[in-house]
C-alpha positions in Angstrom: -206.0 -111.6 92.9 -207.7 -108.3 92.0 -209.1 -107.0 89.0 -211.4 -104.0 89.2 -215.1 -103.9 88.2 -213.9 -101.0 86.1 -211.5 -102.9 84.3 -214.4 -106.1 83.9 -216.6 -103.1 82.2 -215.2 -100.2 80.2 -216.8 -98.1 78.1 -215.4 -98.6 74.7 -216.2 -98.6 70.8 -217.3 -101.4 68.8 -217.4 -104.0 66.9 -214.6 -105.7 68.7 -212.9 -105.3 72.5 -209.8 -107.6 71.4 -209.7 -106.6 68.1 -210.8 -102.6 68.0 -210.2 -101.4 71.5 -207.4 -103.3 72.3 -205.2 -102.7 69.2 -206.1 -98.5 69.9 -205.0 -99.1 73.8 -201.7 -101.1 72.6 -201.1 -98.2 70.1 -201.4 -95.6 72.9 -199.1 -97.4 75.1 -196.9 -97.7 72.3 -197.1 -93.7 71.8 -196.8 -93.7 75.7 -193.0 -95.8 75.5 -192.2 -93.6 72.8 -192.6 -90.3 74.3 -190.6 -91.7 77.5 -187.7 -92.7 75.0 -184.7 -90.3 74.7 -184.6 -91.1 70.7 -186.2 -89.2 67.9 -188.5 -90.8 65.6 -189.7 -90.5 62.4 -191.7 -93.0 61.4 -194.1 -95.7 62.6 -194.7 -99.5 61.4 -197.1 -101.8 62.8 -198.3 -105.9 61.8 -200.7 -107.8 62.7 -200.7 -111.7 63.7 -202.7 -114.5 64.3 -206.8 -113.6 64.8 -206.0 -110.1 64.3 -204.8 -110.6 60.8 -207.7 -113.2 60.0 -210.8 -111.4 61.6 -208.7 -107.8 61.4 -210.6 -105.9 58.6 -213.7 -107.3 59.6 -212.6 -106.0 63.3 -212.2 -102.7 62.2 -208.7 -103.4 63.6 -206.5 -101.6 61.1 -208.8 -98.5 61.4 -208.1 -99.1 65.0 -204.7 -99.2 65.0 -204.0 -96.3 63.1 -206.6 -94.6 65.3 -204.6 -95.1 68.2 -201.3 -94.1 66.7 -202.8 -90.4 66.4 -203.7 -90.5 69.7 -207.3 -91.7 70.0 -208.4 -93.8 72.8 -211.8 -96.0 73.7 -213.3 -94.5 76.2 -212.9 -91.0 74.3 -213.7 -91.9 70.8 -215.5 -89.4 68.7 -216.5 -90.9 65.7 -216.7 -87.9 63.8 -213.1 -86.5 64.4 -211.9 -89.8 63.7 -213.1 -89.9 60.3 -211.8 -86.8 59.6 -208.4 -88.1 61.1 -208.1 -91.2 58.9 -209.1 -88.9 55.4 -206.5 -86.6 56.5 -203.7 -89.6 57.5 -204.9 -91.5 54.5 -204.0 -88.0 52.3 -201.0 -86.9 54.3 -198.8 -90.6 55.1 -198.4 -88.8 58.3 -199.6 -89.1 62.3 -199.0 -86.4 64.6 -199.8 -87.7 68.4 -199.4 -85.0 70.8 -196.0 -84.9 72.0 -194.1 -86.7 69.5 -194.9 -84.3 66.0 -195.7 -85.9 63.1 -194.6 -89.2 62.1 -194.3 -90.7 58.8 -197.1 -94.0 58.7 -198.5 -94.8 55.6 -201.4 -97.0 56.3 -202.1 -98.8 52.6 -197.3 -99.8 53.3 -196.7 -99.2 56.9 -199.5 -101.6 58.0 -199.2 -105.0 57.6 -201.3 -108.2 57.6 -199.3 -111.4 59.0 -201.3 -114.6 57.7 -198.4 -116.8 59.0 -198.4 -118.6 62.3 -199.4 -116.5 65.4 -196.9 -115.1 67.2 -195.8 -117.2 70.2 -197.6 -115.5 73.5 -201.6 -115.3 72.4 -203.1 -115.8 69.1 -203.9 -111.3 68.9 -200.7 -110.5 68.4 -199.2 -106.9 67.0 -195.4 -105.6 66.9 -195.6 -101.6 66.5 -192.2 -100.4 65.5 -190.6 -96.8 65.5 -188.4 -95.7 62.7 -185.2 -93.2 62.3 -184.9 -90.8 59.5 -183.3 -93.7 57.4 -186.3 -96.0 58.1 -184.4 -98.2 60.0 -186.5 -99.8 63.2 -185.0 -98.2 66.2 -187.9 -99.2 68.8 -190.4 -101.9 68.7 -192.9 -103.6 71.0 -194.6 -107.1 70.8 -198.4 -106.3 72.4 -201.0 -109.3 72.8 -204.9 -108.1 72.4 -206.0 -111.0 76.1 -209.5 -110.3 75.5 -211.9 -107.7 76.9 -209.7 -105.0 75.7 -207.2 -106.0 77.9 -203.3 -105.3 76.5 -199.9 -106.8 77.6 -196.4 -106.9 76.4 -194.7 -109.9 75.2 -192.8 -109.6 78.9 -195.8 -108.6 80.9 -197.2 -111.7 79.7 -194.3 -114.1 80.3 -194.6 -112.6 84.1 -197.9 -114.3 84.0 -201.4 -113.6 85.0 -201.2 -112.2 88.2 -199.3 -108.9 87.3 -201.1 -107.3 90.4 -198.8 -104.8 92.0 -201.3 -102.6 94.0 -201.8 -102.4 97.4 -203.8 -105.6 99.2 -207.4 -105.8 99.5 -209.0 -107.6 102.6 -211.0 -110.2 100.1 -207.8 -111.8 97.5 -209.9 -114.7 96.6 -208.7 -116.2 93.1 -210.8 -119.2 93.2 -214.8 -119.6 93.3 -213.9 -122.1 96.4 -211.8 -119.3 98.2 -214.7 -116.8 97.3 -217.1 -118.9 99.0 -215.4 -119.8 102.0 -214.0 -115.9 102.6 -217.8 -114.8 102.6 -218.9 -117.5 105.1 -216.1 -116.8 107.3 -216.8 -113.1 107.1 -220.4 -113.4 106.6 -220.5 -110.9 103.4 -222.0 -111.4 100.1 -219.8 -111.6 97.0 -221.3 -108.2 96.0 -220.1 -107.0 99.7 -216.7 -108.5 99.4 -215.9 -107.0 95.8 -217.1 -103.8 96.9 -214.1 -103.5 100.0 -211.9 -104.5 97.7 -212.5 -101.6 95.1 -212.8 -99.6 98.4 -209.4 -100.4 99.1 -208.0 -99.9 95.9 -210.0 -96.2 95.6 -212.7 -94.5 97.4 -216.5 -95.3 97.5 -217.7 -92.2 95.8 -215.7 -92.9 92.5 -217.4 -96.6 93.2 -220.8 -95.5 93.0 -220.3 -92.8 90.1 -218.5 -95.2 88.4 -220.7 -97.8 88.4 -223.5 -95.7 87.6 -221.8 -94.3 84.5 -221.4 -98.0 83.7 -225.0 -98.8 84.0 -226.1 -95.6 82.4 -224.0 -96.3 79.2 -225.3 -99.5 78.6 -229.2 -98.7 79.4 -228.3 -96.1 76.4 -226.8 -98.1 73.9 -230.0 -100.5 74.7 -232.2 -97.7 73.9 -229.9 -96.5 71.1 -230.5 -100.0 69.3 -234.2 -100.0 69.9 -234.9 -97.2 67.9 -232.0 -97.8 65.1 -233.2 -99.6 62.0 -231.2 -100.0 58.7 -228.5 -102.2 57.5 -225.0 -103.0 59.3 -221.8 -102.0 58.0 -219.3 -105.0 56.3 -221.0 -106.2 53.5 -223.1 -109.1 54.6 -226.2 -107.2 54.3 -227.7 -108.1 58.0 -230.8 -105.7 58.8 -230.9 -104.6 62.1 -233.8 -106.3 63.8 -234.0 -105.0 67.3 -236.4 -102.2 66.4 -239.1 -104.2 65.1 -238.9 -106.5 67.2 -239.3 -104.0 70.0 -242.0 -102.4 68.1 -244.0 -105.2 67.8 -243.4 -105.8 71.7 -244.9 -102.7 72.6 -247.7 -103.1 70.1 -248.7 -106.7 71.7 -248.3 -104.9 75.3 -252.1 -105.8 77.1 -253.2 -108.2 74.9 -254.6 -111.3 76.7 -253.6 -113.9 74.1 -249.7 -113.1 74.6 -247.7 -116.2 75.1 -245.7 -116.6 78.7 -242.6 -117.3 76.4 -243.0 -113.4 75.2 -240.5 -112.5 78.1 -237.8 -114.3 76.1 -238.4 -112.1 73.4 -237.7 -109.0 75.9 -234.7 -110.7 77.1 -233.4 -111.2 73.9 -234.3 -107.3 71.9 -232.3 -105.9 74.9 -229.2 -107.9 74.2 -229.4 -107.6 70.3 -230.4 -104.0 70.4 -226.8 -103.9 72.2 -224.7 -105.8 69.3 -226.2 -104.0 66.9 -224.6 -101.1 67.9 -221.4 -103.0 68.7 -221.9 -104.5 65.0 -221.6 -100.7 63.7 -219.3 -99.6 65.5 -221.1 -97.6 68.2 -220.3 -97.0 72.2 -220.6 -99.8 74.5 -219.5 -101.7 77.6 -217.2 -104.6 77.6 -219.2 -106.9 79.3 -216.1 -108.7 79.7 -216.0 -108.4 75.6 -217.9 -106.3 73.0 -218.8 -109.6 71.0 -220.3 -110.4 74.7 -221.8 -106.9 75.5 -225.4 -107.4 75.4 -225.8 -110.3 78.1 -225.0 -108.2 81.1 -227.2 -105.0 80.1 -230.1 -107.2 78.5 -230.6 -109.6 81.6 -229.9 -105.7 84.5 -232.9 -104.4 81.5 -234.8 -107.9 82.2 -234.5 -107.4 86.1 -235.3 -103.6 85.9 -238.4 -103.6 83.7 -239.7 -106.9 84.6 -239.0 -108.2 88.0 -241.1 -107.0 90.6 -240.4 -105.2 93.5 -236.9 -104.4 91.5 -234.8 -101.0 92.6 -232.3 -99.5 90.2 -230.2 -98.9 93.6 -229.1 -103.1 93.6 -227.5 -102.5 89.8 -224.4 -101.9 91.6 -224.6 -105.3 93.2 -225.4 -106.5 90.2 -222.2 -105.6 88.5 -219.8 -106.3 91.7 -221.3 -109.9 91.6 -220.6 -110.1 88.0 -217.9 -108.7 87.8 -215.9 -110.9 90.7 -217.0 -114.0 88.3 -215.8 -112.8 85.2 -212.4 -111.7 87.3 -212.5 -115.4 87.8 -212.8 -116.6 84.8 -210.2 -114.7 83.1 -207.8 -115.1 86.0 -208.2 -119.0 85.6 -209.5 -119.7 82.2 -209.9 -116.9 79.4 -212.6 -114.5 78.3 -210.7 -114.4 74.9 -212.9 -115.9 71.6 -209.4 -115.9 70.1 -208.1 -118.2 72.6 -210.7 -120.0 73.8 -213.7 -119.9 71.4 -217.3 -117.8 72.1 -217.6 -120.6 75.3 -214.7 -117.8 76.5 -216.9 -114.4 75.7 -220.8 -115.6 76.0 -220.4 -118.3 78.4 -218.6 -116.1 80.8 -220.9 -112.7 80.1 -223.8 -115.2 80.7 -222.3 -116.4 83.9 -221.5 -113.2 85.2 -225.2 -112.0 83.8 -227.1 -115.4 86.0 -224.7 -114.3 89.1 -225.6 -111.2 89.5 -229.5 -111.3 89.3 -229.8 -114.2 91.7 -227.5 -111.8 94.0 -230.0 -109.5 93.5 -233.4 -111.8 93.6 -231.6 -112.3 97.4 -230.0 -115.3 96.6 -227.2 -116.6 98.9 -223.7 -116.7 98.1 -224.0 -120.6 97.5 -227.1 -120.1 95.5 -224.5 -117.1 93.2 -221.9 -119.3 92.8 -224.1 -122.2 91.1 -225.8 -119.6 88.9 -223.1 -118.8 87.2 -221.3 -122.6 87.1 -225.1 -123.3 85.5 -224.8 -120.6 83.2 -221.2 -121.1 82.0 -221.3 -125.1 82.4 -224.0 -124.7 79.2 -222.0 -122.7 77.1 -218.5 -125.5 76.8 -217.8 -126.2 74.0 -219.0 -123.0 71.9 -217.3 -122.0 69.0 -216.0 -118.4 67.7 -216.7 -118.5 63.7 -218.1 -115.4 62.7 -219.3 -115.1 59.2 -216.7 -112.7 56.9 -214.9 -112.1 60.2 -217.7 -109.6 61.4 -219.2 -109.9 64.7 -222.9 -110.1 63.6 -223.8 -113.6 63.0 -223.9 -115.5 64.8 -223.3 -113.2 67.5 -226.2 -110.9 68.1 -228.6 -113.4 68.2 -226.2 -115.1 70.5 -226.1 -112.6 73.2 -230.0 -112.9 73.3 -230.0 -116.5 74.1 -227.2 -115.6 76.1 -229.3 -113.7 78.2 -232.5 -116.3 78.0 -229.9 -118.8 79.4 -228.5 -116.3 82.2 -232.3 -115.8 83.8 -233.0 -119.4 83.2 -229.3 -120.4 85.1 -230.4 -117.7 88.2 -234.2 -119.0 88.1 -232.3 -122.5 88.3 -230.4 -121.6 91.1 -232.3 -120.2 93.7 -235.0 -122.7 93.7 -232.2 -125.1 95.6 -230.0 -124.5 98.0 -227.1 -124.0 96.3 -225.7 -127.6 96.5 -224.6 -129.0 93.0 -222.4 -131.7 91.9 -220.1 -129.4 89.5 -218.3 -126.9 91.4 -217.7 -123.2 89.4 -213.9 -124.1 89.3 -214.1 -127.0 87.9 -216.2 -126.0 84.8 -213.8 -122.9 84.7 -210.8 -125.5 84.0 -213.2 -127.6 82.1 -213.5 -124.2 79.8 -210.2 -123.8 79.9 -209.0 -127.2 78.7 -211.1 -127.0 76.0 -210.3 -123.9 74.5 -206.9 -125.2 74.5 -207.9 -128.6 72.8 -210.1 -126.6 70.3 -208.9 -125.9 67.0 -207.8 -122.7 65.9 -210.4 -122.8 63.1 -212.9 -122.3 65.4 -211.3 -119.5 67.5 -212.4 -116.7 65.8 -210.3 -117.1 62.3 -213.2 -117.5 60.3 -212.3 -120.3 58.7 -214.2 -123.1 59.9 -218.0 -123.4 61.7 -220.4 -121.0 59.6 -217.9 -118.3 58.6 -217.3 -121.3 55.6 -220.7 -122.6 55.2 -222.4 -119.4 54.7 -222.2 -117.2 51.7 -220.2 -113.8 52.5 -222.2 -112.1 50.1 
C-alpha cells in the first residue's frame, strides 16, 4: 500500500476538503472524461447526495461544483477570478472550460440538491451529467467526495481501496504491525521508510521542495489567521478569535505570574488561527481534511517555537511520520466525517500530529506507533455535527484541543518504552466499527448533536 505524503497534504481552499475541494476535483475529472469523449455537448447537469446535499451550502459545495465545471481547481484557486466567474455564469447560464466551449449550466435549474437516501457507494455522493442539444443526458458519472479531498468513481470504488497501480516501493506496509516490524528488520525509522518509498515513486529533490512548500503554506495560513480579525462568513455570527488571543499571548510574554498551562493556549491559537481561515474560505493544507487542518501545523508551530533545541530541517520528518499514519488510517478505517464522524478527521490529524513530534523529540519507532494509537484511541467515539452545516463550531476550537491532545499523546509516549496494551490497528478497526455503528445523524448531516440544540441564528 502506498499513498503519497503529497496526497496526505495538499494545498487546497476551504471551508471543506470533502465538500469544497473534492466536488471541484470530481468536476475537473468530469471535464477531463468529457474532453476524451468523441460526442459533442451542450450542456451540463450535476446533483448532489447524501452529506453533500445536507452540509452542501454550508460547504460552499455548490459554489464548488460550479467552480470546477469552468475549470478551476484547488491548488490553483484565485478567489478573485472566481467571483468574477460565478457573476458572469450566474448572468450568462453558461460555462466555458477550455477545451470544450461553452456549455449551457444554469446553476439556480442545472444544480440539484438530493435530500433522499445517499447514494449507494459513500454518503458524498454527486452524478455530473453531459447534455446534447435536445437536453437529453448523453454522459454521466457517479463521483464519491472519500474524504481529504480524495475523489473516486462509482467503479473505482467498487475496485476497492487499494487502487495502487504504480510501481513498488521497498516499504508496502498496510498495517501499523507490518510498519513496525519492516523498520526493525531494516533498522529505519518510519520517517526513513516513507521517505524511500516517495523516493521510489519520484525523486528526492521534488521530496524536499515539496514538503517544504507544504510546511511553508501552512506556517502562512497560521500567520494569516493571527492577524485576521472580524466575523466568519454563513450566518452564525462566530468572531474570529485567534487574533486576540494571540495578542494577549504576546502581551503576557515575560511576565512571571504566567500560568505553565499558558502553552495550551499557544497550541491551541495556532490551530484555530488555521480554521478560521478554513471557516472563510481561505488556502490551506488538508491535514488529512480541512475541518482537520489546524492540528498538524499548530502542534510542527508548537514544536518550532517552543521546543528547544528544535530545527526547521526535521519538519520533513515530521510530515513523512504523519503522513504514513494517516495513510493508515484511511487505508484501514476512514478519514471521512461523513463516513465516520469527527473521530475520522481530528482523531486521525491528532494521531498523525502526536506521531510525528515524538519522531522528532527522537522517539523510537515503538515509542511513534503508541503516540498516535494514544492520540487517536482518545478521539472514538467523536461525532461530526456542525452547527448550520458550517465548519466553525464546534470545529475550530476542536482542532485546538486537537493539538493539546496530540503533544500530550507524544509527551505520553516517550516517557515509556513503547509497550502498550492497545495496538494502533486495533484502535484503527475500533474507529472503524464505530463509524459504521454510528448514526448518520451524527456524520456530518447536521441534524443531530449541537447542529439541533444550538440556535442557527
Amino acid at each position: 500500500m502506498f499513498l503519497s505524503v503529497f496526497d496526505m497534504f495538499k494545498v487546497g481552499i476551504g471551508p471543506s476538503s470533502s465538500h469544497t475541494m473534492g466536488p471541484m476535483v470530481a468536476a475537473a475529472r468530469f471535464l477531463d472524461a468529457l474532453r476524451a469523449s468523441p460526442f459533442e455537448f451542450h450542456g451540463l447537469r450535476a446533483s448532489l447526495h447524501g452529506s453533500l446535499a445536507f452540509t452542501g451550502v454550508g460547504h460552499a459545495t455548490d459554489r464548488a461544483t460550479v467552480l470546477g465545471l469552468a475549470g478551476f481547481m484547488p491548488d490553483t484557486y484565485d478567489d478573485a477570478k472566481a467571483d468574477a466567474a460565478m457573476a458572469e455564469i450566474v448572468q450568462s447560464k453558461n460555462v466555458s472550460p477550455d477545451g470544450l466551449g461553452p456549455l449551457a449550466f444554469d446553476p439556480k435549474n442545472d444544480l440539484k440538491f438530493d435530500f433522499g437516501p445517499n447514494l449507494p457507494g459513500h454518503a458524498n455522493g454527486m452524478i455530473l451529467m453531459a447534455t446534447d442539444a435536445q437536453g437529453d443526458v448523453t454522459f454521466q458519472e457517479t463521483y464519491y467526495s472519500i474524504g481529504g479531498g480524495f475523489v473516486m468513481t462509482a467503479a473505482e470504488l467498487a475496485e476497492g481501496k487499494d487502487t495502487d497501480e504504480g510501481d513498488p516501493v521497498p516499504y508496502p506496509f498496510k498495517s501499523a504491525a507490518e510498519m513496525l516490524e519492516m523498520a526493525n528488520i531494516a533498522g529505519k525509522s518510519i520517517a526513513e521508510m516513507k521517505r524511500a518509498n516517495e523516493i521510489a515513486r519520484g525523486c528526492t529533490e521534488s521530496l524536499r521542495t515539496g514538503t517544504a512548500r507544504i510546511w511553508q503554506v501552512m506556517s502562512d495560513c497560521i500567520d494569516r489567521g493571527m492577524a485576521r480579525d472580524g466575523i466568519l462568513p454563513g450566518g452564525l455570527n462566530v468572531r474570529r478569535r485567534a487574533k486576540g488571543i494571540h495578542d494577549a499571548l504576546i502581551a503576557e510574554r515575560g511576565m512571571n505570574l504566567t500560568a505553565p498551562h499558558t502553552i495550551n493556549d499557544w497550541m491551541s491559537v495556532y490551530a484555530m488561527a488555521v480554521n478560521e481561515e478554513n471557516a472563510a474560505g481561505g488556502q490551506v493544507v488538508t491535514a488529512p481534511t480541512n475541518g482537520a487542518a489546524g492540528v498538524v501545523p499548530a502542534t510542527i508551530r508548537y514544536y518550532l517555537d517552543h521546543v528547544p533545541n528544535a530545527s526547521e530541517s526535521k519538519v520533513e520528518e515530521f510530515l513523512l511520520t504523519a503522513a504514513a499514519i494517516g495513510g493508515l488510517v484511511k487505508f484501514n478505517a476512514s478519514i471521512s466525517g461523513a463516513e465516520a464522524g469527527c473521530q475520522a478527521e481530528v482523531g486521525s490529524a491528532a494521531a498523525m500530529a502526536a506521531a510525528g513530534l515524538c519522531a522528532v523529540l527522537g522517539g523510537t519507532v515503538e515509542q511513534v506507533e503508541n503516540a498516535a494509537e494514544i492520540a487517536l484511541e482518545h478521539h472514538l467515539g467523536m461525532t461530526c455535527d456542525p452547527v448550520k452545516g458550517l465548519v466553525q463550531v464546534p470545529c475550530i476550537e476542536r482542532n485546538g484541543l486537537g493539538a493539546i491532545k496530540a503533544v500530550s499523546a507524544a509527551s505520553l509516549a516517550l516517557r515509556g518504552d513503547g509497550q502498550h496494551l492497545v495496538p494502533l490497528d486495533a484502535c484503527i478497526e475500533t474507529m472503524r466499527q464505530t463509524g459504521v455503528d454510528m448514526s448518520e445523524k451524527y456524520k456530518e448531516t447536521s441534524l443531530g448533536g449541537l447542529a439541533v440544540n444550538i440556535p442557527n441564528c
